[in-house]
C-alpha positions as CSV (number, residue, x, y, z in Angstrom):
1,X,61.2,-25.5,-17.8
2,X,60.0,-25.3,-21.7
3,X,58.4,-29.0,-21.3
4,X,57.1,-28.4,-18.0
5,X,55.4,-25.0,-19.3
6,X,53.9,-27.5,-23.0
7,X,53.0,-29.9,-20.3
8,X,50.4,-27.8,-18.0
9,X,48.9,-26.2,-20.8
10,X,47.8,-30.2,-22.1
11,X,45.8,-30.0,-18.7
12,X,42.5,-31.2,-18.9
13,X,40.3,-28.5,-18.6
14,X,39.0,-27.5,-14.8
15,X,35.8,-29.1,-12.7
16,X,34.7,-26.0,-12.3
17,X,32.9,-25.5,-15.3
18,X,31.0,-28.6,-14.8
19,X,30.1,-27.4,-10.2
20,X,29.2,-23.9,-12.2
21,X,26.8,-25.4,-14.3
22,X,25.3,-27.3,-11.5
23,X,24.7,-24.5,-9.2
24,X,23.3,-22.3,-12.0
25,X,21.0,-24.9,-12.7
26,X,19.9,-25.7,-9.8
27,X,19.2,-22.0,-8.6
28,X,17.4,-21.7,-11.9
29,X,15.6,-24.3,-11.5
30,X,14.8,-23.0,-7.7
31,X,13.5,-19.6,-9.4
32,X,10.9,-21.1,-11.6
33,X,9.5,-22.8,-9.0
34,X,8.9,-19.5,-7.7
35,X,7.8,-17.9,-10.5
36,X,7.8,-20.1,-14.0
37,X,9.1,-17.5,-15.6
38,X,12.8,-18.3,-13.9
39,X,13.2,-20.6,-16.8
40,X,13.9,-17.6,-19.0
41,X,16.9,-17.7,-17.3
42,X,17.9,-20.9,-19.3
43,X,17.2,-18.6,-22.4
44,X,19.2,-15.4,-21.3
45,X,22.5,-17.6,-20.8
46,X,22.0,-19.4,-24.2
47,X,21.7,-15.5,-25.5
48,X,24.9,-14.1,-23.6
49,X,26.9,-17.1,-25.0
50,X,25.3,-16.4,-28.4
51,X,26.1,-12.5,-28.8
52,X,30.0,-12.5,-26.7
53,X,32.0,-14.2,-29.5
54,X,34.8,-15.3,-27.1
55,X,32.2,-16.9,-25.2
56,X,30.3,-19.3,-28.3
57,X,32.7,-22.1,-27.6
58,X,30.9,-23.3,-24.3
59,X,27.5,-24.0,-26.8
60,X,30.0,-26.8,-28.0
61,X,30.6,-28.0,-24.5
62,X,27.6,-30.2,-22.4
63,X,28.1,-28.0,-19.3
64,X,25.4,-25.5,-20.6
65,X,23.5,-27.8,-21.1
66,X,23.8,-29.8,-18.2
67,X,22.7,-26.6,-16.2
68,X,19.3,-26.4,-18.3
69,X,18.8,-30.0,-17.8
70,X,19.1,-29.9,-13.9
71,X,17.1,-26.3,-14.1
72,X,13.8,-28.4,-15.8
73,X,14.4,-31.7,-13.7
74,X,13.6,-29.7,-10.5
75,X,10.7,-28.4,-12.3
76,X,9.6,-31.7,-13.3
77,X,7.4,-31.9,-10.3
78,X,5.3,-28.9,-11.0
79,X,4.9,-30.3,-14.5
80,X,3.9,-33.2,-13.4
81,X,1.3,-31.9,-10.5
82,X,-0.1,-29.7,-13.4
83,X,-0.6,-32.3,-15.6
84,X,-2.8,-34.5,-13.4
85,X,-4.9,-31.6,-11.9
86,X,-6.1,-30.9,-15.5
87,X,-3.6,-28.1,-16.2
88,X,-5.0,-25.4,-13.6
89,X,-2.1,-23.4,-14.3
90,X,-2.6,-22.8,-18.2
91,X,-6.3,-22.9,-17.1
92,X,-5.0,-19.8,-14.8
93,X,-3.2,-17.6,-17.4
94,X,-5.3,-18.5,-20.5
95,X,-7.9,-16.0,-18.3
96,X,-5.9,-13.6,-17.4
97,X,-4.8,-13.3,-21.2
98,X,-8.4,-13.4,-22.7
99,X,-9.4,-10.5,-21.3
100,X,-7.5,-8.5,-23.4
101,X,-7.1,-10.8,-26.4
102,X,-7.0,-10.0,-29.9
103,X,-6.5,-13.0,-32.1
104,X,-4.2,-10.4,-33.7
105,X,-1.0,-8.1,-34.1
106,X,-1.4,-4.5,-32.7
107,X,0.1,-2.1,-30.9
108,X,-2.4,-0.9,-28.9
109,X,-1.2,-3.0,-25.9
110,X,2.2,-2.2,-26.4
111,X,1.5,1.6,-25.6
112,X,-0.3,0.3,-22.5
113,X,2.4,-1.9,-21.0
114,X,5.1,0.6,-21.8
115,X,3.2,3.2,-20.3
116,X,2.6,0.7,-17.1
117,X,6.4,0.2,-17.0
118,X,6.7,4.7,-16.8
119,X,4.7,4.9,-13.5
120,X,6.1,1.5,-12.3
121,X,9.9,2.9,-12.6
122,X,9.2,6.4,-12.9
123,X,9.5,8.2,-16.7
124,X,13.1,9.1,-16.6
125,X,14.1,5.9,-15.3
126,X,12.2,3.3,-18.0
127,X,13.9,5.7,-20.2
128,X,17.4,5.7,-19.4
129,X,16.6,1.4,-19.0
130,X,15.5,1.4,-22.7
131,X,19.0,3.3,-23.4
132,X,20.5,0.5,-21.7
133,X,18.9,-1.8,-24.2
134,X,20.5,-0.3,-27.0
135,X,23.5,0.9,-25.6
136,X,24.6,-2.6,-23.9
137,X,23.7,-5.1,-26.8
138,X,27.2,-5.0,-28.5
139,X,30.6,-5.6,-27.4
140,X,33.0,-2.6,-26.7
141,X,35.8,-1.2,-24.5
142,X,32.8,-0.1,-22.4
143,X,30.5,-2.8,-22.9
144,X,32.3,-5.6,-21.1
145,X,31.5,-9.2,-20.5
146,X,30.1,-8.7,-17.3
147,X,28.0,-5.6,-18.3
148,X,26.6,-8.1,-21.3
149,X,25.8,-10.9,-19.0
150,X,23.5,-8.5,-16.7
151,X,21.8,-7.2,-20.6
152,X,21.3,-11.0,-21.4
153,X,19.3,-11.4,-18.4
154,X,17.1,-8.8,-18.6
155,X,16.3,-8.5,-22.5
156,X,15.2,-11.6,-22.2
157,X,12.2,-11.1,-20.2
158,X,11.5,-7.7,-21.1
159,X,11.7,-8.2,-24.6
160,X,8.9,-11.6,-24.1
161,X,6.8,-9.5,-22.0
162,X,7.0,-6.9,-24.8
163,X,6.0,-9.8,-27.4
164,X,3.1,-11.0,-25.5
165,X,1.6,-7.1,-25.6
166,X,2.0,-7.5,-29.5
167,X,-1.4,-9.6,-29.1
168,X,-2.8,-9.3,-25.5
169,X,-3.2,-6.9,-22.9
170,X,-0.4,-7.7,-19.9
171,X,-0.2,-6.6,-16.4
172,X,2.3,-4.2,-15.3
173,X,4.3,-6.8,-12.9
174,X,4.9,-9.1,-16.1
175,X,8.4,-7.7,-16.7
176,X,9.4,-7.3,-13.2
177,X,11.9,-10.2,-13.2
178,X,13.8,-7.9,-16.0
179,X,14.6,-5.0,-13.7
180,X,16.4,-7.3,-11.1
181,X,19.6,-6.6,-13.5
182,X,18.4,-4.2,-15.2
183,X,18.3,-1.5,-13.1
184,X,21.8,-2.4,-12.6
185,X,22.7,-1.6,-15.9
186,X,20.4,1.8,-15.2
187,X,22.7,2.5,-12.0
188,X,26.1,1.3,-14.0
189,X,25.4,3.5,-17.0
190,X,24.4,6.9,-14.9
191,X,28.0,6.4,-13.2
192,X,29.7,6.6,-16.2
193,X,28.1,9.7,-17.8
194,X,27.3,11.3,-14.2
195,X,30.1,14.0,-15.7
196,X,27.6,15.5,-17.6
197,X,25.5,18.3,-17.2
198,X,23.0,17.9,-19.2
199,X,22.1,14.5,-17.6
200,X,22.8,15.6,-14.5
201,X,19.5,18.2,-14.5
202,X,17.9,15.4,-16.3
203,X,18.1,13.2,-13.5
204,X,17.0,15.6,-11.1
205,X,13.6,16.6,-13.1
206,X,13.1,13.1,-13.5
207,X,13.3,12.4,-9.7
208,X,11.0,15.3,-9.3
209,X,8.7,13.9,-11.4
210,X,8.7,10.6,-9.5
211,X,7.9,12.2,-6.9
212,X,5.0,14.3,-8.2
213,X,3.4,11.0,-9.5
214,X,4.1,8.9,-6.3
215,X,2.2,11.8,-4.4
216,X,-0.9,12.2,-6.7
217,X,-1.3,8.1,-6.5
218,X,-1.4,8.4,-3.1
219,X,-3.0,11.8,-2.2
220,X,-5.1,12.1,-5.4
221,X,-6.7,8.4,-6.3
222,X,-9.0,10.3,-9.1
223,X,-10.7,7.2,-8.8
224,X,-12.0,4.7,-11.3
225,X,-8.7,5.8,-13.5
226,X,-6.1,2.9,-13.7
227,X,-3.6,5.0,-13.2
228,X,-4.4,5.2,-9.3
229,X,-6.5,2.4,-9.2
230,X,-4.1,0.4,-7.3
231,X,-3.7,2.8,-4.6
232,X,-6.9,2.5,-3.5
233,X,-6.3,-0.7,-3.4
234,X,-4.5,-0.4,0.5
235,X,-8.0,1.5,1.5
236,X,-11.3,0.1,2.5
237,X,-11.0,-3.6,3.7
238,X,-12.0,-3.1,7.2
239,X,-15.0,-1.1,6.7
240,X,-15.6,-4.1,4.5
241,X,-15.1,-6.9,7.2
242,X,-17.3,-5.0,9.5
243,X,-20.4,-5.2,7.1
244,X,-19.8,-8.6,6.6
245,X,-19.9,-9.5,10.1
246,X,-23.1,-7.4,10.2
247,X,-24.5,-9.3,7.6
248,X,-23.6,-12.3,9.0
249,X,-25.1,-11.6,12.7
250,X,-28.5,-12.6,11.2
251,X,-27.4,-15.9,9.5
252,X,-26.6,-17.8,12.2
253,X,-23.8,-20.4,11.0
254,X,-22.7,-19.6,7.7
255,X,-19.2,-19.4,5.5
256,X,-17.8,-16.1,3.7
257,X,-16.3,-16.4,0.2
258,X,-16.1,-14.4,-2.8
259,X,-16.5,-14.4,-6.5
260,X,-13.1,-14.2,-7.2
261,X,-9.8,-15.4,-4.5
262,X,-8.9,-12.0,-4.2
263,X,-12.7,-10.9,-2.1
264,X,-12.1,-14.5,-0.3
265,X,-8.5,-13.7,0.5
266,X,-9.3,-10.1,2.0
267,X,-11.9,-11.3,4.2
268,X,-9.7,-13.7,5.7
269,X,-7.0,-11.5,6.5
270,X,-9.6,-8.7,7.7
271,X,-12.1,-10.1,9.7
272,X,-11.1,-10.4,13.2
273,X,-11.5,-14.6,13.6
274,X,-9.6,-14.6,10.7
275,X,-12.1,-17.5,9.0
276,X,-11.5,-20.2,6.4
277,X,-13.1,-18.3,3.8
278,X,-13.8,-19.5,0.5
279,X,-14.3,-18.6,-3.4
280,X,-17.0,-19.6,-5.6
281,X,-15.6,-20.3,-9.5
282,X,-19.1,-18.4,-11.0
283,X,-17.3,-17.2,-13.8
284,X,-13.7,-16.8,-11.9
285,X,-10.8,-18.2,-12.9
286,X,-9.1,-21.3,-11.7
287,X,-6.9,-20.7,-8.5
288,X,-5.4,-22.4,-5.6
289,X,-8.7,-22.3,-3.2
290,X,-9.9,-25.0,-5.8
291,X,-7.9,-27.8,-3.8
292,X,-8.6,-26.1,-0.9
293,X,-12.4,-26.6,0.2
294,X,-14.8,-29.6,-1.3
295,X,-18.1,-27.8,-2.3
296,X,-19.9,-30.9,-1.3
297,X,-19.0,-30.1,2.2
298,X,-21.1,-27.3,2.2
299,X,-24.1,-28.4,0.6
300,X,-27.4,-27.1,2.9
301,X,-25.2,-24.0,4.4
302,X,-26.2,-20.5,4.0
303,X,-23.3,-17.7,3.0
304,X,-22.6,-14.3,2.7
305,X,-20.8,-13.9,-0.6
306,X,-19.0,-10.7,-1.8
307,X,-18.4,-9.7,-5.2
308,X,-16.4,-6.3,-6.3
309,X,-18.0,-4.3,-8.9
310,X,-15.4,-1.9,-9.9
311,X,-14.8,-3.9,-13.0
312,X,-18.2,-5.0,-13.5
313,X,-20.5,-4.0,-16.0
314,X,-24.5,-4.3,-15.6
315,X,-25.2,-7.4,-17.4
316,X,-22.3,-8.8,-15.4
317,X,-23.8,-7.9,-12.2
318,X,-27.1,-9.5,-13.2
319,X,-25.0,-12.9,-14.2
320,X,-23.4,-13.1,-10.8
321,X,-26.9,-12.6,-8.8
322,X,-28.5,-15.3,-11.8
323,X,-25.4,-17.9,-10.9
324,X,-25.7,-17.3,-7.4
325,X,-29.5,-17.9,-7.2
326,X,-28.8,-21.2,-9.3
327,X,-26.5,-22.5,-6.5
328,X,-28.3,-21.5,-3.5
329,X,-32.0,-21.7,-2.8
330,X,-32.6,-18.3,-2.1
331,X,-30.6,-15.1,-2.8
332,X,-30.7,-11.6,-1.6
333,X,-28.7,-8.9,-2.3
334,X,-27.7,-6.0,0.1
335,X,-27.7,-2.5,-0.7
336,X,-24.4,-1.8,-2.4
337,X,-21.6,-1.1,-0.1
338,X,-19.5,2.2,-1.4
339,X,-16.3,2.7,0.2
340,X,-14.7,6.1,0.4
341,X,-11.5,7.5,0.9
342,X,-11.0,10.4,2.2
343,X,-10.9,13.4,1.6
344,X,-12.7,12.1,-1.6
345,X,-16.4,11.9,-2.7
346,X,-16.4,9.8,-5.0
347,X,-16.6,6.0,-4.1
348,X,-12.9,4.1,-4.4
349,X,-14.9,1.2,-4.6
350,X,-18.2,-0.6,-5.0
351,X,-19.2,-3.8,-3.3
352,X,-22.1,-5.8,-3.4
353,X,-22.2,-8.4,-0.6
354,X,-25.1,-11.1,-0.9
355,X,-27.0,-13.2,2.3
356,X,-27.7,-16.7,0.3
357,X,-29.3,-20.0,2.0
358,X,-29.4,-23.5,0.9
359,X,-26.3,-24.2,-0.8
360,X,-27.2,-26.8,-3.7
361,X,-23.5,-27.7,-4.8
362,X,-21.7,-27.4,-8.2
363,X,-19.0,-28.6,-9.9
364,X,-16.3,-25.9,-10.2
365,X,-14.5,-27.1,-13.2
366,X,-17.8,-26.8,-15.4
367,X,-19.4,-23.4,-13.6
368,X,-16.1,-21.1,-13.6
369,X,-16.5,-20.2,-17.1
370,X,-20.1,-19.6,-16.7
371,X,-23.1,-21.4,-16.7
């Protein structure tokens, strides 16, 4: 009985380390093909095994690593597609970063994302989360291993997103993929200290809060501050379409496109043939209708081109009516369109559509940053 007992525990070890590691890799490598920033994951195990003392063993053992090599293998493709279409996707997010760039240190973004991250969870809930943060990072009789693998996954993104705010201004959706487990952790921790009155009333006010905020985003868009802005974003789009296929009516055959994909994508969806619509890179960042129309084919067709001026500033406007006229052989601009929502006076948004002829051609990949 003695031997048999010496003799099991000379065992090799299990497979299943090495099937675990597969699968994680695999749906790892899965996630950052829908959104790159899946690979984190890679870097959230590596910190789990790192801070769980008990656990530092497996960074001596290949299956770790195994996993992170069959997470970037099935991202090799979208590498590899980046690479020979003159990396479109840096191109991308090295625009969406420069608006805000600083070339240095501050926390002036900081306040701005973690104020984002208040009206995105709600006050009282980004707060308890951060409480999380601190509460969860060491080992205890409380803290457990699984209750330090769900804090591995979402420091990780939360605390890059919080990085990148050190230097540039990021959008409030950045640090999404941290709440996936971290409002896990949120629900896990009010459980366990739900016996308390104090947080008890906390939670309540907080909830009422939530819903105070919720209703003046959606009943009071005090419109052009950010902090509704997106609201009105549901509102407007078909008033929209119908000018445009007023403006159209006189053209005879012509295409619809924007300045930027989001005007080209919105017409497609709102106008009722649902057109191939398309988007002009005057100044507007690289995107996915690049691959999707050759400009050449439309050389000698007249448009009606929409541009959104809530973010636009007057020497802007004049750039986008001077880079319009140097593609097309004749230009004119419609009265602004001002869309309201009511109750409100105030215009949610302001629109100017233009009627052009003659399309010339241009080559995208010089014109998008400007002419």
């Amino acid at each position: 009985m003695s031997s048999g007992w010496r003799s099991n525990r000379r065992r090799p070890e299990p497979t299943a380390p090495a099937s675990a590691s597969g699968i994680a890799g695999i749906l790892a490598g899965l996630t950052a093909l829908a959104k790159l920033n899946g690979l984190l994951i890679l870097v959230s195990v590596l910190v789990y095994l790192g801070i769980r003392p008990e656990m530092r063993g497996w960074l001596r053992k290949p299956w770790p690593y195994v996993g992170a090599l069959l997470a970037i293998a099935i991202t090799l493709p979208f590498f590899h597609w980046n690479h020979v279409h003159g990396n479109i996707f840096l191109e991308h997010a090295n625009a969406m970063k420069s608006r805000g760039h600083t070339g240095a240190f501050t926390p002036r973004w900081v306040g701005e994302f973690l104020g984002s991250q208040a009206i995105v969870l709600s006050p009282g809930v980004l707060i308890v989360y951060l409480v999380t943060l601190r509460v969860y990072r060491r080992t205890s009789a409380f803290v457990t291993d699984g209750r330090q693998f769900l804090w591995a996954l979402t420091i990780t993104p939360f605390a890059v997103t919080l990085l990148v705010a050190l230097r540039t201004r990021v959008e409030a959706n950045w640090a999404a993929a941290a709440y996936i487990t971290g409002l896990i952790l949120v629900a896990d921790w009010l459980v366990n200290h739900w016996r308390a009155q104090k947080l008890r009333s906390a939670v309540v006010a907080s909830v009422a809060l939530a819903l105070i905020i919720s209703g003046m985003a959606i009943f009071y868009p005090a419109y052009p501050k950010p902090l509704w802005k997106r609201t009105n974003d549901l509102y407007g789009w078909k008033e929209l379409a119908r000018q445009v296929q007023r403006e159209e009516s006189g053209m005879g055959q012509c295409f619809v496109g924007g300045l930027n994909y989001r005007m080209a994508s919105e017409l497609a969806f709102y106008l009722p043939a649902h057109p191939t619509t398309y988007c002009l890179f005057l100044r507007s960042r690289y995107n996915e209708y690049m691959f999707w129309d050759d400009p050449d084919a439309r050389i000698g067709q007249n448009a009606v081109i929409v541009n959104d001026l809530a973010d636009e500033k007057a020497d802007e406007k004049a750039q986008a009516l001077a880079a319009l006229r140097a593609v097309f052989g004749r230009v004119d601009a419609a009265p602004e369109l001002k869309l309201y929502r009511a109750p409100y006076r105030a215009p949610m948004r302001v629109i100017q559509i233009y009627r052009c002829y003659g399309f010339k051609g241009y080559n995208p990949a010089v014109w998008h940053n400007g002419y």
